[in-house]
N, CA, C and O atoms as a Tinker XYZ file with bonds, in Angstrom:
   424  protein
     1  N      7.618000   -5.902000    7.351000    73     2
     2  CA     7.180000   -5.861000    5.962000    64     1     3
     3  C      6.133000   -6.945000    5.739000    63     2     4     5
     4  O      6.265000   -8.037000    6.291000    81     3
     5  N      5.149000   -6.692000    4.987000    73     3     6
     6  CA     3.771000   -7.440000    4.951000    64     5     7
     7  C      4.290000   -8.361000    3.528000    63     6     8     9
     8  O      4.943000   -7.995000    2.551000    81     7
     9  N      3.773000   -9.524000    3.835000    73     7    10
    10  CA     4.199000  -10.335000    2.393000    64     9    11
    11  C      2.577000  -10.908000    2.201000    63    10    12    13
    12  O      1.769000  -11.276000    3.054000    81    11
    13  N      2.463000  -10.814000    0.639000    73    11    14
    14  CA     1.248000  -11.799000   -0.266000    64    13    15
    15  C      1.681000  -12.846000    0.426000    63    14    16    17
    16  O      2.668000  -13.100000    1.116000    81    15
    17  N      0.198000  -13.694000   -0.099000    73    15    18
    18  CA     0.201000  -15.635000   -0.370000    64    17    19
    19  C      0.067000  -15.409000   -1.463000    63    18    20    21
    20  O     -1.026000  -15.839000   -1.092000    81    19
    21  N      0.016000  -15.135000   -2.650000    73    19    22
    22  CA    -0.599000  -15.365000   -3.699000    64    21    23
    23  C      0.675000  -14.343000   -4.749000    63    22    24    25
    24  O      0.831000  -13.177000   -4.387000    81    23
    25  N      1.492000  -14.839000   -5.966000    73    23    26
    26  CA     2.385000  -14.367000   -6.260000    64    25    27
    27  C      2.148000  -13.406000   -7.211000    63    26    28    29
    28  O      3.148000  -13.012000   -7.812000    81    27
    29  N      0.769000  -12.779000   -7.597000    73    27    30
    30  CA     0.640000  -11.888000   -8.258000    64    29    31
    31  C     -0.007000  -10.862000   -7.261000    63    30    32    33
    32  O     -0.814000  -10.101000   -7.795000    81    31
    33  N      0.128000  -10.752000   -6.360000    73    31    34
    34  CA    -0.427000   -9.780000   -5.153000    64    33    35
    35  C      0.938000   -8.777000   -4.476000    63    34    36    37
    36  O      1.762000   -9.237000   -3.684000    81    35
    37  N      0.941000   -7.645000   -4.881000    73    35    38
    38  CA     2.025000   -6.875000   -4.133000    64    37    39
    39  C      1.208000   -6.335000   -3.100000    63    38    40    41
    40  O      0.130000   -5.761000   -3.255000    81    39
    41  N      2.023000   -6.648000   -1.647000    73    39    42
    42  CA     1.340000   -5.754000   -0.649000    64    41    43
    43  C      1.702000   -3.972000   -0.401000    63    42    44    45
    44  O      2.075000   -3.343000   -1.391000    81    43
    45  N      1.631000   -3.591000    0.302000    73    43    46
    46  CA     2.385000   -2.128000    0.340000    64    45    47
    47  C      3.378000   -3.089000    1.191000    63    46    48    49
    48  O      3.183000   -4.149000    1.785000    81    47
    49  N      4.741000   -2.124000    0.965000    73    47    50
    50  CA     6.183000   -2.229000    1.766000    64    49    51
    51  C      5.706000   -1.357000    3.059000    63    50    52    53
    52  O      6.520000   -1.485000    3.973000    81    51
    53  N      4.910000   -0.740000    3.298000    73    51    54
    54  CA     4.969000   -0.149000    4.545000    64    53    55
    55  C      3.627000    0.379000    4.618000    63    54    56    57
    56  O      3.105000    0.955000    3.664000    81    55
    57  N      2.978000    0.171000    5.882000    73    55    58
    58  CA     1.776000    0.358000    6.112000    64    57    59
    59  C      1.416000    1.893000    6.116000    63    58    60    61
    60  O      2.268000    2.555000    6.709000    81    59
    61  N      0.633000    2.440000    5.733000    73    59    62
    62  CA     0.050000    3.693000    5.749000    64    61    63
    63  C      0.742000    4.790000    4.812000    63    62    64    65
    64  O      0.673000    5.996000    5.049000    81    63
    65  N      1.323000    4.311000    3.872000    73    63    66
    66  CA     1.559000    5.117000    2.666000    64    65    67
    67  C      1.243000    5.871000    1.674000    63    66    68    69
    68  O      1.809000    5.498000    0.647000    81    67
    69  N      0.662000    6.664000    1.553000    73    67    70
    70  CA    -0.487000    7.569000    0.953000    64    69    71
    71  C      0.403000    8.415000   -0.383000    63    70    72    73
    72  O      1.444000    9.065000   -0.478000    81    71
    73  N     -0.547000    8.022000   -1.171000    73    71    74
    74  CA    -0.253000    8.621000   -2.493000    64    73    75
    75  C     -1.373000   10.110000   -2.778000    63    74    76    77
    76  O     -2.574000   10.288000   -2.572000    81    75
    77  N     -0.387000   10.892000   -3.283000    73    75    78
    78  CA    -1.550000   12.415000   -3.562000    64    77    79
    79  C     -1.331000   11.968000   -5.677000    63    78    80    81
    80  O     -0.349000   11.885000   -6.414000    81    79
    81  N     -2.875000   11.796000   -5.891000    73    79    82
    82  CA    -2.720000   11.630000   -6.888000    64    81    83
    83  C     -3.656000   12.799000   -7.347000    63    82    84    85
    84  O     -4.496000   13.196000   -6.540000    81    83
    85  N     -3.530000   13.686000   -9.240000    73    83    86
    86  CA    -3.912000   14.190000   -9.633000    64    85    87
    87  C     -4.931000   13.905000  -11.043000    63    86    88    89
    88  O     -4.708000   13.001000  -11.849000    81    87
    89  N     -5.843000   14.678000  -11.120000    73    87    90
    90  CA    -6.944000   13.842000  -12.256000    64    89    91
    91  C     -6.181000   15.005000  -13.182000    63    90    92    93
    92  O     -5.228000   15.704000  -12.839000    81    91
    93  N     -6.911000   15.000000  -14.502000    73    91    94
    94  CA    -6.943000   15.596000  -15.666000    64    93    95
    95  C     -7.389000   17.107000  -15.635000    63    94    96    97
    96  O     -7.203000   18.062000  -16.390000    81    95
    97  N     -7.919000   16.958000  -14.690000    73    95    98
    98  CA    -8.665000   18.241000  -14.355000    64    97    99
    99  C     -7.699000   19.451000  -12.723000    63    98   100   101
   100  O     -7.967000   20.504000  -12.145000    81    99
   101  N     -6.797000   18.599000  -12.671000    73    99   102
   102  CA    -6.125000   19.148000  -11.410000    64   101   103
   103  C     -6.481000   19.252000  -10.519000    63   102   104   105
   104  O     -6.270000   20.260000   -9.845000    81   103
   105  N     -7.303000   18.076000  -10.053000    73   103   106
   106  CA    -7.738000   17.929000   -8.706000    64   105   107
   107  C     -6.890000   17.144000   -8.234000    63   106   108   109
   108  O     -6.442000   16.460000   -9.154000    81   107
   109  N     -6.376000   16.855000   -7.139000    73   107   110
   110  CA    -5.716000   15.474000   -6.142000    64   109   111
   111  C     -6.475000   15.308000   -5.170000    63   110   112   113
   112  O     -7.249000   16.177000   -4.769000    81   111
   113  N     -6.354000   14.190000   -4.678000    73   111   114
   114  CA    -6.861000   12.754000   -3.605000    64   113   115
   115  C     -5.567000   12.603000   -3.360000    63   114   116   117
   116  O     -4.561000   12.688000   -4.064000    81   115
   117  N     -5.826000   12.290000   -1.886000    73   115   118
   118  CA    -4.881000   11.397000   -1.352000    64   117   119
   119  C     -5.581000   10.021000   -1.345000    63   118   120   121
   120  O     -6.798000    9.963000   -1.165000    81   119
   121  N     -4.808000    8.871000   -1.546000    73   119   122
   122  CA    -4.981000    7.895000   -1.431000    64   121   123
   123  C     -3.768000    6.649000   -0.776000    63   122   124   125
   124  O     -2.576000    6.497000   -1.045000    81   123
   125  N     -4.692000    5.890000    0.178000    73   123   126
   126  CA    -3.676000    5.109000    0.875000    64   125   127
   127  C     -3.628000    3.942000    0.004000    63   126   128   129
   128  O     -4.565000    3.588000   -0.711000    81   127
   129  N     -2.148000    3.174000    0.120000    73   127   130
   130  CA    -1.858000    2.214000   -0.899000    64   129   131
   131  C     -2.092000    1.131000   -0.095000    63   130   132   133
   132  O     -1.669000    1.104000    1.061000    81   131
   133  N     -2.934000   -0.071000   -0.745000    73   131   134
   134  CA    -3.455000   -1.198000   -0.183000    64   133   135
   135  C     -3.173000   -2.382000   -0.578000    63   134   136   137
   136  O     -3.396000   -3.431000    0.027000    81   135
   137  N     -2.607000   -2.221000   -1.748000    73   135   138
   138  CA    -1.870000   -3.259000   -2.518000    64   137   139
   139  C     -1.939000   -3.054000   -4.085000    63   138   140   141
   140  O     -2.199000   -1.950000   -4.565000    81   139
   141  N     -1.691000   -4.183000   -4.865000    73   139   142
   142  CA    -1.436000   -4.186000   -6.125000    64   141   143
   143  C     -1.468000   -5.678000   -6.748000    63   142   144   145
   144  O     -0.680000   -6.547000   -6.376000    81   143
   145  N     -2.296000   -5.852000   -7.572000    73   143   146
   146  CA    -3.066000   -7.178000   -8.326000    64   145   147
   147  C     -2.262000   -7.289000   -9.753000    63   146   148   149
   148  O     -1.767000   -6.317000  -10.323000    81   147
   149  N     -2.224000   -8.400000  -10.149000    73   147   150
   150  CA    -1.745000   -8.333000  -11.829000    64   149   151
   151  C     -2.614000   -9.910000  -12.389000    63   150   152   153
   152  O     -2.519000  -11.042000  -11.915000    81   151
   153  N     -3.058000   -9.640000  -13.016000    73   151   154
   154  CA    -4.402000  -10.192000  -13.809000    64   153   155
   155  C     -3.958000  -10.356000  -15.141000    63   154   156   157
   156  O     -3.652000   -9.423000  -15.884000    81   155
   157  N     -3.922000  -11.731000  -15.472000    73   155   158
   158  CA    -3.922000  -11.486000  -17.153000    64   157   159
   159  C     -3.130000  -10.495000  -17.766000    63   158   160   161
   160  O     -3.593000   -9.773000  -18.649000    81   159
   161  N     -1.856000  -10.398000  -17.325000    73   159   162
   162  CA    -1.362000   -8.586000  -17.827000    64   161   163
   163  C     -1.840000   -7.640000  -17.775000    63   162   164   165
   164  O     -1.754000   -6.886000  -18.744000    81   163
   165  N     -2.433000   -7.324000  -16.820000    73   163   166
   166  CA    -3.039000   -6.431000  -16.257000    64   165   167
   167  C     -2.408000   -5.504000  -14.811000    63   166   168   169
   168  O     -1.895000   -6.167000  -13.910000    81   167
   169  N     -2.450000   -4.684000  -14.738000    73   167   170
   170  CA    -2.006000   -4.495000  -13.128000    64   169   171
   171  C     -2.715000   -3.619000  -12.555000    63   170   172   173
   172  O     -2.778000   -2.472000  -12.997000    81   171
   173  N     -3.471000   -4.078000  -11.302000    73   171   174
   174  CA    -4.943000   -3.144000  -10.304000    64   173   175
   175  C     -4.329000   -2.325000   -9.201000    63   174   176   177
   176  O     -4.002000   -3.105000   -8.306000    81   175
   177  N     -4.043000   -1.125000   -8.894000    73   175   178
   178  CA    -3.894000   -0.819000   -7.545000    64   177   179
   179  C     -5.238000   -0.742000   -6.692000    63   178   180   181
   180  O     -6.394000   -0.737000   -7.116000    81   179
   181  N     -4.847000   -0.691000   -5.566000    73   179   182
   182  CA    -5.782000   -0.658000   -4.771000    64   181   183
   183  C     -5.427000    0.218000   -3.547000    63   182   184   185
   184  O     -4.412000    0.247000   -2.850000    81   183
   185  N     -6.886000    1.109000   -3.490000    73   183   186
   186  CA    -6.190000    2.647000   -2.560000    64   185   187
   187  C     -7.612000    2.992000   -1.115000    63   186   188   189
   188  O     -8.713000    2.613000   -1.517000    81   187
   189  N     -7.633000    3.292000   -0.400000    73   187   190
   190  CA    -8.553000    3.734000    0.415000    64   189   191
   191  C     -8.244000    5.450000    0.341000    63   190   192   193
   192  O     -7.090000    5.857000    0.477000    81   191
   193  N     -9.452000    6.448000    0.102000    73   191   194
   194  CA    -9.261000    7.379000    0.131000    64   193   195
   195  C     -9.241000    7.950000    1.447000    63   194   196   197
   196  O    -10.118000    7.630000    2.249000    81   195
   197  N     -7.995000    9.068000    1.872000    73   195   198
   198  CA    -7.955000    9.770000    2.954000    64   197   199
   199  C     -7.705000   10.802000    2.835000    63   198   200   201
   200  O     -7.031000   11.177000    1.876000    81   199
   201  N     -8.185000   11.678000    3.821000    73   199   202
   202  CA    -8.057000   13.295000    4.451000    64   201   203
   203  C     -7.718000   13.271000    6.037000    63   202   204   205
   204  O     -7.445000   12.290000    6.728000    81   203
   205  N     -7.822000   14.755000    6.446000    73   203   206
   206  CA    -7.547000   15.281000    7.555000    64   205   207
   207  C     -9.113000   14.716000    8.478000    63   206   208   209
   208  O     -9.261000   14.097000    9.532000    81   207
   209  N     -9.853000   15.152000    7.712000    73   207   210
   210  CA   -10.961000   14.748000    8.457000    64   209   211
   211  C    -12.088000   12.860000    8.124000    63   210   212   213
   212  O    -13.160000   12.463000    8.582000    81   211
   213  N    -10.814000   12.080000    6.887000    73   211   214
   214  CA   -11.584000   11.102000    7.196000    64   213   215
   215  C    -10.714000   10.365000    6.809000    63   214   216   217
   216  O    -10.450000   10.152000    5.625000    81   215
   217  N     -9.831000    9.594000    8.347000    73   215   218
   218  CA    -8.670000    8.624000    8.256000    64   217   219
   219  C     -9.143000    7.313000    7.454000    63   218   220   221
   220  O    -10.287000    6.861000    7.506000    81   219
   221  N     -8.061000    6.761000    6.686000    73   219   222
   222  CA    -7.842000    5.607000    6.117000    64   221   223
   223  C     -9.032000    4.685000    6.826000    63   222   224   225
   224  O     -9.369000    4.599000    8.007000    81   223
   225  N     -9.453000    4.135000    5.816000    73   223   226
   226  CA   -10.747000    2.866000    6.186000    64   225   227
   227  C    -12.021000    2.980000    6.951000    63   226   228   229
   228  O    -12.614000    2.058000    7.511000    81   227
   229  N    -12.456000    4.590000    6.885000    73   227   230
   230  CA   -13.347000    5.264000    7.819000    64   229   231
   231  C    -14.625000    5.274000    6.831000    63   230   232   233
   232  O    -15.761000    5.334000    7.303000    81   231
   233  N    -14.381000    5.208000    5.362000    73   231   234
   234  CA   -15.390000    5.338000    4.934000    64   233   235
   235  C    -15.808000    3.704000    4.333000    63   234   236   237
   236  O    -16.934000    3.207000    4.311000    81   235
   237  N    -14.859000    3.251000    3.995000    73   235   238
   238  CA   -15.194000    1.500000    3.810000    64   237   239
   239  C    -14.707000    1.565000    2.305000    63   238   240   241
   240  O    -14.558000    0.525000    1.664000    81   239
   241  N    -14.465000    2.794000    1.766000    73   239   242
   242  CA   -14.487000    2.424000    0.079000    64   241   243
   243  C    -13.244000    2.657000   -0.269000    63   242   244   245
   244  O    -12.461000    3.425000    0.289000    81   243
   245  N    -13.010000    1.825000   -1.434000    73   243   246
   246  CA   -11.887000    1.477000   -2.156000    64   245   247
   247  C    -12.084000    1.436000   -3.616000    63   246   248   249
   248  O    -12.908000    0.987000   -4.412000    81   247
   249  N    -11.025000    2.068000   -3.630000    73   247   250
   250  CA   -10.781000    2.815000   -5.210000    64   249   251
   251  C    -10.267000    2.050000   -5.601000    63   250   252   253
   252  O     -9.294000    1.846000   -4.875000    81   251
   253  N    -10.305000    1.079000   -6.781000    73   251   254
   254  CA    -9.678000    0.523000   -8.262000    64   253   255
   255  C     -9.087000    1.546000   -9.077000    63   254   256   257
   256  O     -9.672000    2.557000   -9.465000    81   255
   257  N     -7.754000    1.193000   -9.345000    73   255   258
   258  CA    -7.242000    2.109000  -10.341000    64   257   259
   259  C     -6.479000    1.248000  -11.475000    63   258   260   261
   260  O     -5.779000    0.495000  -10.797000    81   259
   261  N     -6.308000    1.038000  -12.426000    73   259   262
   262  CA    -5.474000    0.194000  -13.594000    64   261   263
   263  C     -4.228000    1.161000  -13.708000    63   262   264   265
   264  O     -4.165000    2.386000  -13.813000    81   263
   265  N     -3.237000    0.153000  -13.647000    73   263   266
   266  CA    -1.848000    0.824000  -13.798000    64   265   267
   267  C     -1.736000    1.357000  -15.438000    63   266   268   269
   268  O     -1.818000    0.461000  -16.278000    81   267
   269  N     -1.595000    2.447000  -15.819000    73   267   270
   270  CA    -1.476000    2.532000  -17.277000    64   269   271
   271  C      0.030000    2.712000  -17.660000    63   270   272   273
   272  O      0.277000    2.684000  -18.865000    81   271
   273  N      1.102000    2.899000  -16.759000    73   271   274
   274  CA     2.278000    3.373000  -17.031000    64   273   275
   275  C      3.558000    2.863000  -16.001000    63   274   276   277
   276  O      3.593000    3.357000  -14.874000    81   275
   277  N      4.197000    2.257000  -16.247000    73   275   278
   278  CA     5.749000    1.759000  -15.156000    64   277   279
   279  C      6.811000    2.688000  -15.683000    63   278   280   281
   280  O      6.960000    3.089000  -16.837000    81   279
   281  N      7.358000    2.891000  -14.848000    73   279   282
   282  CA     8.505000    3.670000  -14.638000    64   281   283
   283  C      9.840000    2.485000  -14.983000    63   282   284   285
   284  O      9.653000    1.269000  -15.027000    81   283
   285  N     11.387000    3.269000  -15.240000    73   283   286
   286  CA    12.207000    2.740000  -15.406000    64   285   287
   287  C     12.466000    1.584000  -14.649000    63   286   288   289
   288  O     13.193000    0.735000  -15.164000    81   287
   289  N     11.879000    1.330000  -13.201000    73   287   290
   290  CA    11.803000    0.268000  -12.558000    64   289   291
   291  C     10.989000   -0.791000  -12.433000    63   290   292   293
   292  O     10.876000   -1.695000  -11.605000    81   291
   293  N     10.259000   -0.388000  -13.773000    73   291   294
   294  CA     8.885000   -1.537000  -13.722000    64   293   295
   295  C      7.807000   -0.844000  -12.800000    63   294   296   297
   296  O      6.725000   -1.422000  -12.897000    81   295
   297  N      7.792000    0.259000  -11.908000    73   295   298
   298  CA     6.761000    0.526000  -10.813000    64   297   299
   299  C      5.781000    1.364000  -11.196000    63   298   300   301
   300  O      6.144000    2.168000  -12.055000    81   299
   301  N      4.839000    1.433000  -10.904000    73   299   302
   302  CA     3.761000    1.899000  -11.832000    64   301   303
   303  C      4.341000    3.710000  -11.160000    63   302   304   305
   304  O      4.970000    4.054000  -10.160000    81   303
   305  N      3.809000    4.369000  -12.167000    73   303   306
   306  CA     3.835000    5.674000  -12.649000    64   305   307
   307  C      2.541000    6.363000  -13.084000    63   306   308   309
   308  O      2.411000    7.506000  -13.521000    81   307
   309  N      1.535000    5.348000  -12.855000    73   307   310
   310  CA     0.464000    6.304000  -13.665000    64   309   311
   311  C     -0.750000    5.421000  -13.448000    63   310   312   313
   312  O     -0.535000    4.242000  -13.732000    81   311
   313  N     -1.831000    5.664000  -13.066000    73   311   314
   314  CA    -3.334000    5.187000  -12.734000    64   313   315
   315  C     -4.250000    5.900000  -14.127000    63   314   316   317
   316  O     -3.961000    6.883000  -14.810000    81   315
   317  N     -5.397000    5.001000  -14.206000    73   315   318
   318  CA    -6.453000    5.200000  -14.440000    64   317   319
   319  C     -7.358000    4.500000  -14.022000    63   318   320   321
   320  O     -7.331000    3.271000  -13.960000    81   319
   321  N     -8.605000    5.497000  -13.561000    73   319   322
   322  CA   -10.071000    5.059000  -13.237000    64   321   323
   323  C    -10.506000    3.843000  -14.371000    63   322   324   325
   324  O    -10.457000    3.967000  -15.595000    81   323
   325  N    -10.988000    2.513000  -13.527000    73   323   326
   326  CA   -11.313000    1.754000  -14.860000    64   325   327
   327  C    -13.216000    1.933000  -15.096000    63   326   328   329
   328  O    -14.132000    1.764000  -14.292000    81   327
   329  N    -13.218000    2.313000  -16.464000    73   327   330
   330  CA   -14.211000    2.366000  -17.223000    64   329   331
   331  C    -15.653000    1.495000  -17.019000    63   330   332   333
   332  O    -16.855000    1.705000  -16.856000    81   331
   333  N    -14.721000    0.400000  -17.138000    73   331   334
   334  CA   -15.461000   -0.992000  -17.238000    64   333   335
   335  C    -16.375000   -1.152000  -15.942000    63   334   336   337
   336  O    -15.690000   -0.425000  -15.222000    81   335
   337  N    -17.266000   -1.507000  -15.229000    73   335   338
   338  CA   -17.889000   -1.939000  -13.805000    64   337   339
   339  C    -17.456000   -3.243000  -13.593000    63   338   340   341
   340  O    -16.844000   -3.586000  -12.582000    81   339
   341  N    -17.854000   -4.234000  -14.823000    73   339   342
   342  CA   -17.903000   -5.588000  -14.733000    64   341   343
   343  C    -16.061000   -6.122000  -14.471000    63   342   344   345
   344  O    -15.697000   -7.152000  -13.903000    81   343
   345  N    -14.940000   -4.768000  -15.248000    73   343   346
   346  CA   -13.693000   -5.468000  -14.742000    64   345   347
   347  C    -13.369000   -4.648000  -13.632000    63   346   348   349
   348  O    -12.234000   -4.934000  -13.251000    81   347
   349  N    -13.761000   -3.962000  -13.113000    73   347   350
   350  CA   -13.250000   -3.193000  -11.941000    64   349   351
   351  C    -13.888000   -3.912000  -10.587000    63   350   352   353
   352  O    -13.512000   -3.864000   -9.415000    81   351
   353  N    -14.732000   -4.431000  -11.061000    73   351   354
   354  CA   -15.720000   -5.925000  -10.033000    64   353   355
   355  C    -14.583000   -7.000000   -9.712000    63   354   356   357
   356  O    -14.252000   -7.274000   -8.558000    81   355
   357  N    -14.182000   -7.413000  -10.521000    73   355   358
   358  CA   -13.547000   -8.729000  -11.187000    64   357   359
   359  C    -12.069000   -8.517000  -10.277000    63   358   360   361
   360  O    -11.771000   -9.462000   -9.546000    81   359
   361  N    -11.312000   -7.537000  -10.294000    73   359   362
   362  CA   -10.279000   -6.673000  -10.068000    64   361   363
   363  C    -10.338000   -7.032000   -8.484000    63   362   364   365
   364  O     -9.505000   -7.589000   -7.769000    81   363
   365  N    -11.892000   -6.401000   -8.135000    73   363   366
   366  CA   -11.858000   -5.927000   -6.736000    64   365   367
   367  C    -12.042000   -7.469000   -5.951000    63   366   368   369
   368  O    -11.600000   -7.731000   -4.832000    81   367
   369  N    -12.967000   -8.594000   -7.022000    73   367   370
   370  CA   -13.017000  -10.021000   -6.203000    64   369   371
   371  C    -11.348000  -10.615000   -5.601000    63   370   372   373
   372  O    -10.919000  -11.119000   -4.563000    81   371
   373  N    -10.668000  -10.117000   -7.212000    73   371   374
   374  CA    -9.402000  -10.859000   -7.005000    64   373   375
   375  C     -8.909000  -10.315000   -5.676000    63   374   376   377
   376  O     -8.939000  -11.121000   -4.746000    81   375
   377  N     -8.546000   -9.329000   -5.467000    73   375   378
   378  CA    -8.332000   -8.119000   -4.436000    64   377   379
   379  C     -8.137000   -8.473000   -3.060000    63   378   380   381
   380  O     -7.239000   -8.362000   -2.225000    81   379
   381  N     -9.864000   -9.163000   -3.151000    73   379   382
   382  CA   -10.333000   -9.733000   -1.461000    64   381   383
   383  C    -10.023000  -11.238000   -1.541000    63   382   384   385
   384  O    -10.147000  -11.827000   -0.468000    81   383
   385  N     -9.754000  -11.765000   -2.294000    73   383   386
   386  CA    -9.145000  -13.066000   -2.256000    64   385   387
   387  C     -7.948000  -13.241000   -1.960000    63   386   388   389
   388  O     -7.552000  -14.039000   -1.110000    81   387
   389  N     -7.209000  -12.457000   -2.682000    73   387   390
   390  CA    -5.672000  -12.499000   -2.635000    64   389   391
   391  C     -5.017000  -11.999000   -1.156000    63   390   392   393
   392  O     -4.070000  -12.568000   -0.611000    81   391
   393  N     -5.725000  -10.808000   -0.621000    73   391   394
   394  CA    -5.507000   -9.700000    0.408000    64   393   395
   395  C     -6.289000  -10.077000    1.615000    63   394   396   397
   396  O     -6.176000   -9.533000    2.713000    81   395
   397  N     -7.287000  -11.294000    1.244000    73   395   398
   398  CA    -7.564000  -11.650000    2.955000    64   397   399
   399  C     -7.320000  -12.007000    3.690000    63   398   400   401
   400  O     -8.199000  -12.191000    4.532000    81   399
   401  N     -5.587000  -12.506000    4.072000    73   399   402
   402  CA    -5.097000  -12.372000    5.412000    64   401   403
   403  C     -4.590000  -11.552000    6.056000    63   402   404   405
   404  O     -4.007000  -11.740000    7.124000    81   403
   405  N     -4.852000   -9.799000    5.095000    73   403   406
   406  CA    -3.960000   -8.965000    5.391000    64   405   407
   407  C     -5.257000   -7.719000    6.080000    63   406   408   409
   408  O     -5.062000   -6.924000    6.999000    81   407
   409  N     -6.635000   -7.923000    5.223000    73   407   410
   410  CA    -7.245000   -7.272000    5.522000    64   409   411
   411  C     -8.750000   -7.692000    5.739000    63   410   412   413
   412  O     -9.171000   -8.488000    4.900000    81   411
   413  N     -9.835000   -7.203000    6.945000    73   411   414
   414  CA   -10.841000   -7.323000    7.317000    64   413   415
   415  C    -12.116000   -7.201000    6.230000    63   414   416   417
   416  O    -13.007000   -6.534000    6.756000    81   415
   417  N    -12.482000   -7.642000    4.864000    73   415   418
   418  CA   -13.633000   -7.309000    4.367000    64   417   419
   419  C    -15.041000   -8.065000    4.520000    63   418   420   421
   420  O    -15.369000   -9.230000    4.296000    81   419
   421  N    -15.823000   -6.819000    5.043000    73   419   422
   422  CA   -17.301000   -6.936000    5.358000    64   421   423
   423  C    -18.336000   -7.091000    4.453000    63   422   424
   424  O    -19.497000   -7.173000    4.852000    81   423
């Protein structure tokens, strides 16, 4: 099991865990779970998108999502795309700060 340095940083409990998430429009993504940020009361997931034809971290990009919803356990239940550039920036600095002993960013 992968542990943060930093006590607002959840790592994934298990490496390569992929979430199929759905938009408004009924599309789904899979997305691999990379961790999870909490900011100011805030809470960031963080996902690498994957398929059959383009494994986890093949394309370099990473999706910001804002938790909008926790479940009876406190665990998030629900994403949204954030709006903002300048906080989805901000999100993604914390991200690579918090997550760089866990992961390679170029």
């Amino acid at each position: 099991m992968r542990t943060g340095s930093n006590p607002n940083f959840c790592p994934p409990v298990e490496e390569g865990t992929v979430y199929t998430l759905e938009d408004e429009n009924g599309d789904t993504i899979d997305l691999e779970f990379l961790g999870l940020v909490i900011d100011e009361g805030r809470r960031y997931g963080f996902f690498f998108p994957v398929s059959e034809d383009d494994p986890a971290t093949s394309s370099g990009e990473v999706v910001v999502l804002e938790v909008t919803e926790l479940d009876d356990e406190d665990q998030p239940s629900a994403f949204e795309l954030i709006d903002d550039e300048a906080q989805a920036d901000a999100a993604y600095e914390l991200f690579r700060e918090v997550a760089s002993e866990l992961y390679d960013f170029e």
